[in-house]
C-alpha positions, 0 to 999 in steps of 0.5 A: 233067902226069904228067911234071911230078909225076914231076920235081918228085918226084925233086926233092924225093927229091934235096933229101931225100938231100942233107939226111941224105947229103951235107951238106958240114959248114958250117952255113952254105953247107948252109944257102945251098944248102938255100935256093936248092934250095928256092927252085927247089922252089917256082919249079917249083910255080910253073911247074906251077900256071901251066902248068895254068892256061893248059891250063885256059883252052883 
């Protein structure tokens, strides 16, 4: 499970860094691209909470 926080980690720091870096200057595709970051952002919680879920069980 460490691996998981550790990775969800470096994305989130990687959604941070494009956020103040490297915005591309359309308003329009840094907004497409922030949600489909976040949408893997909490794709990827999702997984975390199903992978513990199903350690649990065991």
């Amino acid at each position: 499970m460490k691996t998981h926080i550790i990775f969800f980690g470096v994305l989130i720091a990687g959604f941070i860094v494009f956020n103040l870096f490297f915005q591309t200057g359309n308003d329009r595709t840094d907004t497409a691209i922030n949600i489909i970051y976040a949408s893997v952002l909490f794709g990827y919680i999702s997984f975390m909470a199903f992978s513990l879920l199903k350690k649990m069980k065991k």
